[in-house]
Backbone as a printed PyTorch tensor [residue, N CA C, xyz], in Angstrom:
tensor([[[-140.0860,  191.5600,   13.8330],
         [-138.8970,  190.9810,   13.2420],
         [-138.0100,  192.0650,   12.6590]],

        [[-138.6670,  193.1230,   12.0080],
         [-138.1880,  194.1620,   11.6490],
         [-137.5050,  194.2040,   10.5800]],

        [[-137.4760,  192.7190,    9.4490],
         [-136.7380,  192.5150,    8.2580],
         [-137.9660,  192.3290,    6.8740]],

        [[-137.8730,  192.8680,    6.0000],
         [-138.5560,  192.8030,    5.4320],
         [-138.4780,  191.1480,    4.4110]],

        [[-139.1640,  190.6470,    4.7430],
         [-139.1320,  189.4020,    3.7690],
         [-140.0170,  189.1580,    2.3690]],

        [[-141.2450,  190.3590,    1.6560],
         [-141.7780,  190.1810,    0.9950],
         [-141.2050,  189.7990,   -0.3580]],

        [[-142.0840,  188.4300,   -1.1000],
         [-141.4960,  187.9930,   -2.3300],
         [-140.0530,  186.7580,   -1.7240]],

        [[-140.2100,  186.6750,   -0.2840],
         [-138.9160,  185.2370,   -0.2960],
         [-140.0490,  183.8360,   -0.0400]],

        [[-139.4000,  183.1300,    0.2850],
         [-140.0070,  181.7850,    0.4700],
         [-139.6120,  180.4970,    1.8010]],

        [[-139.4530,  180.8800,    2.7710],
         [-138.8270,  180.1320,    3.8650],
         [-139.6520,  178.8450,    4.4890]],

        [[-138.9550,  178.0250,    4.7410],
         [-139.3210,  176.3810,    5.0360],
         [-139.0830,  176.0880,    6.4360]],

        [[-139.7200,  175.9600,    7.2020],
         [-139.3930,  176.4810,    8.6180],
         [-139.7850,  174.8760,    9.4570]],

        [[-138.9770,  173.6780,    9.8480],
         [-139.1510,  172.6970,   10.0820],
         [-139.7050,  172.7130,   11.7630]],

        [[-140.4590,  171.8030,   12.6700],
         [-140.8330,  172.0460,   13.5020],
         [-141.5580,  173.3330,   13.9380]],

        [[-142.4490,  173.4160,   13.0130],
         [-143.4170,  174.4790,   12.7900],
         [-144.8180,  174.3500,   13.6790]],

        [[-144.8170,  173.3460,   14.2850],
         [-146.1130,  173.2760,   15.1020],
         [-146.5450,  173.3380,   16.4080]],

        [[-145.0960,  174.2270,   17.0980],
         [-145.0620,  174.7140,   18.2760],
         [-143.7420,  175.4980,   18.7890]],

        [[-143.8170,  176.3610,   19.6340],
         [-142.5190,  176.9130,   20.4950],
         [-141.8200,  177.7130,   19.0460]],

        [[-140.7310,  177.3650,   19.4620],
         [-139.8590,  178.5230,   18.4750],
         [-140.4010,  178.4840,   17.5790]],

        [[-140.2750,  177.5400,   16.5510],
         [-140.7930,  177.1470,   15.2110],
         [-142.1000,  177.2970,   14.6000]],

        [[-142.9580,  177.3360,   15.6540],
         [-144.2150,  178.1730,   15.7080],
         [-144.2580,  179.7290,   15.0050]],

        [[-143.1250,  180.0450,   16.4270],
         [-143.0620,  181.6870,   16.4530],
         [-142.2570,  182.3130,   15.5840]],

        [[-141.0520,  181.3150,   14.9080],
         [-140.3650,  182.1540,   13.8770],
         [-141.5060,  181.8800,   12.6180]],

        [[-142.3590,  180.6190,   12.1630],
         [-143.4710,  180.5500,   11.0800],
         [-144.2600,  181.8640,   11.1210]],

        [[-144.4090,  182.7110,   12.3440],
         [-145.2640,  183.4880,   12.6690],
         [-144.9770,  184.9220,   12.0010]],

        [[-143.7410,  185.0240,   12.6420],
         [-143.0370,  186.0760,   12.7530],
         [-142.2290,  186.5200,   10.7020]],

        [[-141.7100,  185.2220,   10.3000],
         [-141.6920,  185.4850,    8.8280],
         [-142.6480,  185.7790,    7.9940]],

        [[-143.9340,  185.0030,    8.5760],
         [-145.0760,  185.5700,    7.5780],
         [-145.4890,  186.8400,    7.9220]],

        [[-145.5480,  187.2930,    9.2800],
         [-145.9680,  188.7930,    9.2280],
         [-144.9100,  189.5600,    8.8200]],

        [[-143.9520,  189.7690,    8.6950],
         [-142.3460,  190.4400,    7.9570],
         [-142.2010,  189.4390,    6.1990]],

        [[-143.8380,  189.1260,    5.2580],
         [-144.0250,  189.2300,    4.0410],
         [-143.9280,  188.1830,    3.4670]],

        [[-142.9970,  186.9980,    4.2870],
         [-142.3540,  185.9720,    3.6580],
         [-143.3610,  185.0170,    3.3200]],

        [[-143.6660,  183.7660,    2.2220],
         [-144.0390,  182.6300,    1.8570],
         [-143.7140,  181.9550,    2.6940]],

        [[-144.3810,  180.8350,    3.3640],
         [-143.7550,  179.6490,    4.8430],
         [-144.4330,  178.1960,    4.4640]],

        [[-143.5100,  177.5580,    4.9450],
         [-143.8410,  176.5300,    4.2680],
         [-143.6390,  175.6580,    5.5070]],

        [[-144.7060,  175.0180,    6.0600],
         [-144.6620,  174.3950,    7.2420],
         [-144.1990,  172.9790,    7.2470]],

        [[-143.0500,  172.4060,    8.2630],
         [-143.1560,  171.0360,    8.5570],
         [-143.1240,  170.9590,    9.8920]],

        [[-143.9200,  169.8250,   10.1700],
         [-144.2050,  169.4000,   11.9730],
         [-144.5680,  167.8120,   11.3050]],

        [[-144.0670,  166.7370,   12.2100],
         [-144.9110,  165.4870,   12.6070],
         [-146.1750,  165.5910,   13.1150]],

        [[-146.7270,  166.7260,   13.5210],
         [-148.4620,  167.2620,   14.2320],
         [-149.2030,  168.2060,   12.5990]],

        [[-149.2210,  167.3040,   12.1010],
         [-149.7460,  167.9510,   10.9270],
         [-151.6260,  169.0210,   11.3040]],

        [[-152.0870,  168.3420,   12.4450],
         [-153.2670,  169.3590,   12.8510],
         [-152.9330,  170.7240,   13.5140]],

        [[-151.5100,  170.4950,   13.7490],
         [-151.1280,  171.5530,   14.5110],
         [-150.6830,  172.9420,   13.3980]],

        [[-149.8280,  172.5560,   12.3970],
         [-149.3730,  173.0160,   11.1210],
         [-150.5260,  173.4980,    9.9940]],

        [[-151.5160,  172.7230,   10.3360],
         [-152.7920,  172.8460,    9.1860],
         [-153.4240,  173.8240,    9.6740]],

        [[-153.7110,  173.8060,   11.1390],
         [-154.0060,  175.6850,   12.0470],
         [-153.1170,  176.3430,   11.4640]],

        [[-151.9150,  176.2190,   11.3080],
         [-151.3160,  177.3370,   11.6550],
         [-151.0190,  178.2550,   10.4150]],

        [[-151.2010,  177.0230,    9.4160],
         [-151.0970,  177.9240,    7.8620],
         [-152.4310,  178.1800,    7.5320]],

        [[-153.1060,  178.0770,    8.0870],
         [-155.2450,  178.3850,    8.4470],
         [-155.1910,  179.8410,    9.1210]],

        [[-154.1160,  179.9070,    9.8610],
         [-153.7380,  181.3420,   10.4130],
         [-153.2650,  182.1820,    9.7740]],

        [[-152.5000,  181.9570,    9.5400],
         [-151.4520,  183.0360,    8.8330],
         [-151.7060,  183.5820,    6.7960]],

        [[-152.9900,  182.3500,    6.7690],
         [-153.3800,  182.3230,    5.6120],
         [-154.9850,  183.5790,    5.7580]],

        [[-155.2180,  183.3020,    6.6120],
         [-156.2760,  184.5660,    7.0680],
         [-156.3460,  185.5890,    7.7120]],

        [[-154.5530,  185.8040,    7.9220],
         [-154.1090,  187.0220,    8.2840],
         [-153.4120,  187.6140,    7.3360]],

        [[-153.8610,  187.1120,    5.7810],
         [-153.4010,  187.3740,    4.4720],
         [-151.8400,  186.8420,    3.9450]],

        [[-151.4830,  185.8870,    4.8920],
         [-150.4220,  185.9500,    4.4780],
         [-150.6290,  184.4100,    3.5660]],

        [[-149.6670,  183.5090,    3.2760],
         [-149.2220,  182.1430,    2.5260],
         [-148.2510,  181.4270,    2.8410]],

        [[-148.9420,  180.3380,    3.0120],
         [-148.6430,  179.1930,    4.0070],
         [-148.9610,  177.6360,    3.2870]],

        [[-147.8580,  177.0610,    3.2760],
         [-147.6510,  175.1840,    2.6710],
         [-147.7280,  174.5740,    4.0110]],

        [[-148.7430,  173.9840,    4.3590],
         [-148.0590,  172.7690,    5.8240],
         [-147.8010,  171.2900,    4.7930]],

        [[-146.7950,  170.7320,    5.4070],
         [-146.3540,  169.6040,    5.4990],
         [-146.0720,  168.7380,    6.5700]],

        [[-146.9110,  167.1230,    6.1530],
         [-146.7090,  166.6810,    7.5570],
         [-145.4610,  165.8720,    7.1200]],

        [[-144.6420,  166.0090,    8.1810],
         [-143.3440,  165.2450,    7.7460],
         [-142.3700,  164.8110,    9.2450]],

        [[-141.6290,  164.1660,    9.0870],
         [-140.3980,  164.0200,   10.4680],
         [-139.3490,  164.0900,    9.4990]],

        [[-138.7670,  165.6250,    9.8840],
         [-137.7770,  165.8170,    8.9810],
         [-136.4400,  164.5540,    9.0950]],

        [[-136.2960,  163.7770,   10.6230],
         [-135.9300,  163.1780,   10.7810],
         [-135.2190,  161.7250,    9.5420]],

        [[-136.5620,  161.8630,    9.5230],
         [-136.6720,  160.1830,    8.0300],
         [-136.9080,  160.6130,    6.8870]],

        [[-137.3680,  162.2780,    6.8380],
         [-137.5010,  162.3100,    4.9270],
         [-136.8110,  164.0380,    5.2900]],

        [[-135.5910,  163.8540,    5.2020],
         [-134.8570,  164.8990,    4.5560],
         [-135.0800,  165.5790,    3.2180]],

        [[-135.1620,  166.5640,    2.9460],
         [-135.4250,  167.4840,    1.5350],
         [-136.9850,  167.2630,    1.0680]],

        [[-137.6000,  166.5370,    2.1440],
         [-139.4680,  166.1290,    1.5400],
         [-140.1300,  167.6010,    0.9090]],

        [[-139.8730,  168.2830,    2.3190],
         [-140.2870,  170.1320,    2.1310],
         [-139.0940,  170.9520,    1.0700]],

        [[-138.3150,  170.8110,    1.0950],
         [-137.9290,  171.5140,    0.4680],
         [-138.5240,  171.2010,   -1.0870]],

        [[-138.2620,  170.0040,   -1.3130],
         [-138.8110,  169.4210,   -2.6620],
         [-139.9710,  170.0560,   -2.9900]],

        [[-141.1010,  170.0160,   -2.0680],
         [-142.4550,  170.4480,   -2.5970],
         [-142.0460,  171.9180,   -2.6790]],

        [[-141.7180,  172.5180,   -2.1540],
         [-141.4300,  174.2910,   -2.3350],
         [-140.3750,  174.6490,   -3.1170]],

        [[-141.0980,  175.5350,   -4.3590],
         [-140.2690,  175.4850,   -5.1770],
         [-139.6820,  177.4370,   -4.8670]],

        [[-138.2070,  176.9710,   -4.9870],
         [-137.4470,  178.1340,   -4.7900],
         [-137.4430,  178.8880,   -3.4380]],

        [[-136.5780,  177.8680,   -2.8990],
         [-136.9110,  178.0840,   -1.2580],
         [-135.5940,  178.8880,   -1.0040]],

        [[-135.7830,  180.1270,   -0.4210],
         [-134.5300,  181.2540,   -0.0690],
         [-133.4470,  181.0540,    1.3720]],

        [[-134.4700,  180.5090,    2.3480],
         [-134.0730,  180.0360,    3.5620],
         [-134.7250,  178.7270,    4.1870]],

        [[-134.0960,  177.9690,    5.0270],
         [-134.2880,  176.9190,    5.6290],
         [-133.9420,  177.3670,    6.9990]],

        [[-134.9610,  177.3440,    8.0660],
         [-135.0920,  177.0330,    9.2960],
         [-135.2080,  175.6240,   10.0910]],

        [[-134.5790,  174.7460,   10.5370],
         [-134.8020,  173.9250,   11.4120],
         [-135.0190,  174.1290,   12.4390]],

        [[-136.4770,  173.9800,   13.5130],
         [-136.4810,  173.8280,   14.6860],
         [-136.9180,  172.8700,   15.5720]],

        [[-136.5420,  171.8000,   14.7640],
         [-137.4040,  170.5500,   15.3270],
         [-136.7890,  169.9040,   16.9620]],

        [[-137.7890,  169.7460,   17.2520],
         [-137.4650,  169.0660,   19.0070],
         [-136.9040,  168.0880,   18.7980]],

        [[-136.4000,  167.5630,   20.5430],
         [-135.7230,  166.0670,   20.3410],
         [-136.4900,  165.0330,   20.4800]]])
């Protein structure tokens, strides 16, 4: 990624595959706090199981950002960036 993100906090929606996967991936190894939402909450619960034992820190949330707008943000407190990558 090549940006240093240590000490931010990013909320990265559609986190449980494809882009949204790979940018969850890619912020936590470049330092950042991630805070997962996917409707595949087994998929999200790996993935902050990952990135949580590759030392990094990780919130999954199961959510459809669709019907509960601000759910994630709410639980994460002092969120620096918001990513949406949710499918159609």
């Amino acid at each position: 990624m090549g940006t240093d993100l240590a000490g931010k906090v990013v909320a990265i929606t559609g986190a449980s595959s494809g882009i949204g996967e790979a940018t969850a991936l890619a912020c936590a190894q470049a330092g950042a706090a991630v805070a997962l939402a996917a409707r595949r909450g087994d998929r999200i619960d790996r993935l902050a199981a990952q990135i949580a034992g590759d030392g990094g820190r990780a919130l999954a949330v199961e959510a459809d950002v669709s019907d509960n707008r601000g759910k994630l943000v709410a639980r994460v407190n002092q969120t620096q960036l918001v990513l949406s990558q949710r499918g159609g």
